[in-house]
C-alpha positions, 0 to 999 in steps of 0.5 A, a space after each residue: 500500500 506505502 508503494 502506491 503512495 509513493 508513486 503516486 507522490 511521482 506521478 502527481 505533478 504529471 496527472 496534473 500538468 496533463 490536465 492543464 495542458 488538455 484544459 488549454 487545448 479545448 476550444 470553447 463553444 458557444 454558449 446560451 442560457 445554459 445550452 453550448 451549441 458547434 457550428 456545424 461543418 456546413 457553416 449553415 446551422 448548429 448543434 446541441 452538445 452540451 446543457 449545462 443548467 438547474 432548471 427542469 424544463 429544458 427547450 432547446 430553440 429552433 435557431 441559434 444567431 439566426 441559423 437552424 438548430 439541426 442536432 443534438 449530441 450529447 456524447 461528446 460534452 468537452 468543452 471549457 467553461 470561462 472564467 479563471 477557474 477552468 473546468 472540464 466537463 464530460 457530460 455531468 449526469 444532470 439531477 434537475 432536468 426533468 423534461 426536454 423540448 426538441 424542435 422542429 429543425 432537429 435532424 440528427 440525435 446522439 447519446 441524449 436521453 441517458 445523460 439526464 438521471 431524473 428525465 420523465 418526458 421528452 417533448 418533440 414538436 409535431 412538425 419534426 419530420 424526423 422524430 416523435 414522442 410516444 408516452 414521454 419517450 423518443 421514437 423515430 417518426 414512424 415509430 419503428 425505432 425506440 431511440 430513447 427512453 426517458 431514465 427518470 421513469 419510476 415504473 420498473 417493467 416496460 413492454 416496449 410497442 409492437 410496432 417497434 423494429 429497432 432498438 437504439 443505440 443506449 436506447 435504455 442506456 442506465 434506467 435506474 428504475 426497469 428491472 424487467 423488459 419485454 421485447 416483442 416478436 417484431 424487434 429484429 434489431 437491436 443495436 449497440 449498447 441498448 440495454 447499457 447497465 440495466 438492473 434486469 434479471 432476465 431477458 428473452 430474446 425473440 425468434 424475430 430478432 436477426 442482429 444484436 450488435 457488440 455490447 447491447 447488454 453491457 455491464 447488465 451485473 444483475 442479470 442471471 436468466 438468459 433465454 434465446 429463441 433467435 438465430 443470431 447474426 452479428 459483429 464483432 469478438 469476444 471483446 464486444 460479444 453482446 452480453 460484455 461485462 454481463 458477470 452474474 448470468 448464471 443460467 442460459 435457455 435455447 429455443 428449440 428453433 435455434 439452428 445456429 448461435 453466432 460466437 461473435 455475439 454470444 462467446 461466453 456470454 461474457 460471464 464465467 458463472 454459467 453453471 446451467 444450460 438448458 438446450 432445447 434446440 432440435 437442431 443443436 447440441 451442446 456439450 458440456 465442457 466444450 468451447 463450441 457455441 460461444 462456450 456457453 458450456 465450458 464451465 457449465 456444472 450441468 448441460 441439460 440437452 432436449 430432456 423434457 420436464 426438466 425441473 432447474 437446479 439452480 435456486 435463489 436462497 436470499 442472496 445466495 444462488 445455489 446449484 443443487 446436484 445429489 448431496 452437492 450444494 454449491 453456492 455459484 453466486 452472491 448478489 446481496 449488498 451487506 458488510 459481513 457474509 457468513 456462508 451458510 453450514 449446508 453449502 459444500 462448495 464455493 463455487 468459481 467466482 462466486 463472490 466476484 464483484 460481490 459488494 461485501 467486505 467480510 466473508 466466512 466460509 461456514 462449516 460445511 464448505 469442503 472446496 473454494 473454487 478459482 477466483 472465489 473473491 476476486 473484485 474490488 470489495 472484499 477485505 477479509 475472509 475467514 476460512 472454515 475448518 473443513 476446508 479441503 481443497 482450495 483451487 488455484 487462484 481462489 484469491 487472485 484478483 481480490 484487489 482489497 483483500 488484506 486479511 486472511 484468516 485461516 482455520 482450515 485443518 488441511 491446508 496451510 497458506 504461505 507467501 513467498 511461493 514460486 508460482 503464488 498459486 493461490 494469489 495470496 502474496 499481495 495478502 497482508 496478514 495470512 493466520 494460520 489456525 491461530 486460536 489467538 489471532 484477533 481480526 485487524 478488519 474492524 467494523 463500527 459505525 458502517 466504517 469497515 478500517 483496516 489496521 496496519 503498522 502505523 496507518 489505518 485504512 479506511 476500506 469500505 462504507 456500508 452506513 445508511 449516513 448520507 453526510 459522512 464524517 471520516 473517522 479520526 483515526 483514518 489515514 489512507 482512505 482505499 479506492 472504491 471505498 464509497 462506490 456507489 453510495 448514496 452521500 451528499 457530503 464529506 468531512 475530511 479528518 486531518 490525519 488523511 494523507 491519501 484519498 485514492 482514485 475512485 474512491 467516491 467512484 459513483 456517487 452521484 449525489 456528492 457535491 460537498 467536500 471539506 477539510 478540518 483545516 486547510 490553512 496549510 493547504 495549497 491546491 494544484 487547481 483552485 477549485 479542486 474540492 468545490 463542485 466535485 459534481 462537475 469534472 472527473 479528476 482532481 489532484 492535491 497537495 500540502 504546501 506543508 513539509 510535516 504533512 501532504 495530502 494527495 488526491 488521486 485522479 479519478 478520486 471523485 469519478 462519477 463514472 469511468 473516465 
């Protein structure tokens, strides 16, 4: 952890030059009354492509200095706002706005509809000849193409329109509300990123349906159930399969008129945890172990092929998923959110990568687990696992990739974990603190008040936060606050105690809802940009240091993202 801080003393002033010199490199745009508008190539007319304002109605004129208006873009919102104080702004997740006009002159529109969190209604004037609003949402003009829908909705399921052909691109792109949509028999397109970081937990995709494009479930972490009923064609690899980043799909379901599933997008899945896979197909067989089908049963721990009745294995127990085969409970997956997990005694194995990406920071393995499977623990969460005593077999790499795993605490009485081997096959060496069946050791985790610390030589790391406090007050004690430690959570401020020396990159990753930052004592404090604490809402990176000999406080770029960069 010291060697991180010291290269980021190395570093700092380079993250920080760079930064001014791209802030110096941008061109301002036009801006009115909140909306920054490009001239277009043509020199004839103008388009959108940042708004920057607090207001909720948001009308987007006709004409701009006399020439139409044809477009909006929104994906590219760079630009620098005047002043002394530069900011950059990548297109800031707007709170206020909660309705947008669109007039007639509008031609052409980029990523729109998803950067504005509290959007319930787009409005487009009815002599635009290109586009229109059905129920608040953005369609083409004839309707056959879904283009946006308004995230800020409250209701959780849509059924989208029958007359509906096309999905758009980032069409559903963070809709923080839909946990379940339903996708009718004349979509035959949908196209990239769609479906962008939806909380669905499953999808079916139609028999229609003939082209899915790279990447249109991406980053879909809640989605376990996939059914397929389509002979897919697409673009792509595995890199940009249609289902990238969907990590928790645990179960895939073929329709027995599926002649062919095109590697390009569905390898993989783009998930590890597939343990089911029940094939239906009357002209395919999957095999289990195999690479072929997009591997969707390598790793598979059952392939059913055409056997009707077949009843699932798999189960939701709370936050547990289970696969139950014979005698054998394996628990293939957590989805809860919670500061201490404790495996339950019935479960006999963990399953490969059954915590990852899991939000938990301490874990116990139970009693009746016998086997740790590949890759159990890895994420950016988990800070602490206790290994249970009847622990027989850990597989290779059980905990490489758990980049917050500090603590191990071992009570297996077959295995012993040591540092310092040749080939690490466990993943341990980046461990801190391994005990070994040591009755006395008392856990250097400590959890008080949703705080989870760490406590090591002469610092205290501040790993992970799991209160319901929504103005947070670092404890005293704190001295290295760890990347990702509030990703996500809801909070509004943050009060820094002077013994914080170090706030690590996404740190605050996520929060969406942070906009005050302060310092017990700054008098000491000189800041490399002027306005590095205030508005954090608006820009992505952030670099500081002390003026003072005796003490230095570094903020890392990326500290206060709101999403990556």
């Amino acid at each position: 952890m010291k060697k991180a801080f010291l290269k980021i003393l190395m570093v700092t002033l380079l993250i920080s030059v760079a930064l001014f010199a791209v802030a110096c490199s941008i061109i301002t745009d036009e801006q009115e009354s909140g909306i920054t508008y490009k001239k277009n190539e043509d020199g004839k007319s103008y388009t959108v492509v940042a708004i920057d304002t607090r207001s909720s109605v948001v009308t987007i004129p006709a004409e701009y200095q006399g020439l139409p208006v044809t477009g909006i873009n929104l994906s590219r919102s760079f630009y620098a706002k005047g002043g002394q104080d530069t900011v950059i702004d990548f297109t800031p997740y707007h709170q206020s706005v909660t309705k947008i006009e669109i007039p007639s002159t509008v031609k052409e529109i980029g990523w729109f509809t998803s950067t504005f969190m509290n959007l319930t209604e787009v409005i487009v004037d009815s002599e635009n000849a290109t586009f229109k609003t059905i129920d608040g949402n953005l369609y083409s003009k004839d309707g056959s193409a879904l283009l946006g829908y308004a995230r800020g909705k409250q209701q959780s399921e849509f059924v989208i329109p029958s007359h509906v052909t096309t999905i758009g691109n980032e069409a559903f792109a963070v809709c923080p509300h839909l946990k379940n949509i339903v996708i009718p028999d004349s979509v035959t397109t949908i196209k990239s990123s769609a479906f962008n970081g939806l909380l669905i937990t499953s999808v079916k995709i139609p028999k229609s349906v003939v082209t899915i494009e790279p990447v249109a479930f991406l980053g879909c972490n809640q989605l376990f159930d996939v059914e397929i009923n389509a002979n897919i064609t697409g673009e792509g690899d595995h890199y940009a399969s249609a289902f990238y980043n969907c990590d928790s799909i645990m179960r895939v379901t073929i329709g027995e008129d599926v002649e062919v599933l095109n590697d390009a997008v569905i390898d993989k899945l783009s998930s590890l945890k597939i343990v089911e896979v029940i094939n239906n197909s009357k002209h395919i067989t999957i095999e289990k172990g195999s690479d072929e089908h997009g591997g969707i049963g390598k790793l598979a721990l059952y392939v059913a092929n055409r056997e009707e009745g077949y009843v699932s294995k798999l189960s939701q127990e709370g936050d547990f998923w289970v696969f139950t085969e014979g005698e054998d409970r394996i628990l293939v997956n957590y989805q809860g959110v919670a500061m201490d997990v404790v495996v339950p005694d019935d479960i006999t194995k963990i399953n490969d990568l059954a915590f990852f990406g899991a939000d938990v920071a301490t874990i116990k393995t139970g009693d009746g687990v016998t086997e740790i499977g590949m890759y159990a623990f890895a994420g950016e969460r988990v800070v602490s696992v206790e290994i249970g005593k009847n622990v027989q077999t850990i597989k290779e790499s059980a905990f490489e990739d758990a980049y917050h795993l500090v603590e191990i605490i071992n009570k297996s009485e077959y295995i012993t974990l040591e540092k310092g081997s040749d080939e690490d096959f466990y993943g341990i060496e980046d461990v801190e603190i391994i005990s070994n069946r040591d009755d006395s050791y008392v856990s250097k985790v400590i959890k008080e008040d949703g705080f989870v610390t760490f406590e090591y030589e002469s610092d205290v790391y501040l790993m992970a936060y799991y209160g319901a406090e929504v103005d947070i007050i670092i404890p005293t004690e704190v001295t290295f606050i760890h990347s990702y430690a509030f990703k996500g959570r809801v909070i509004n401020s943050v009060v820094f105690g002077e013994n914080v020396r170090y706030i690590a990159k996404y740190a605050f990753y996520g929060c969406a809802n942070l906009t005050e930052a302060k310092f017990e004592d700054v008098s000491n404090w000189y800041f490399i940009e002027s306005n590095a604490i205030e508005g954090l809402e608006e820009w992505e990176a952030i670099s500081v240091t002390s003026s003072s000999k005796n003490a230095m406080l570094l903020i890392q770029g990326g500290a206060f993202a709101k999403r990556d960069e």
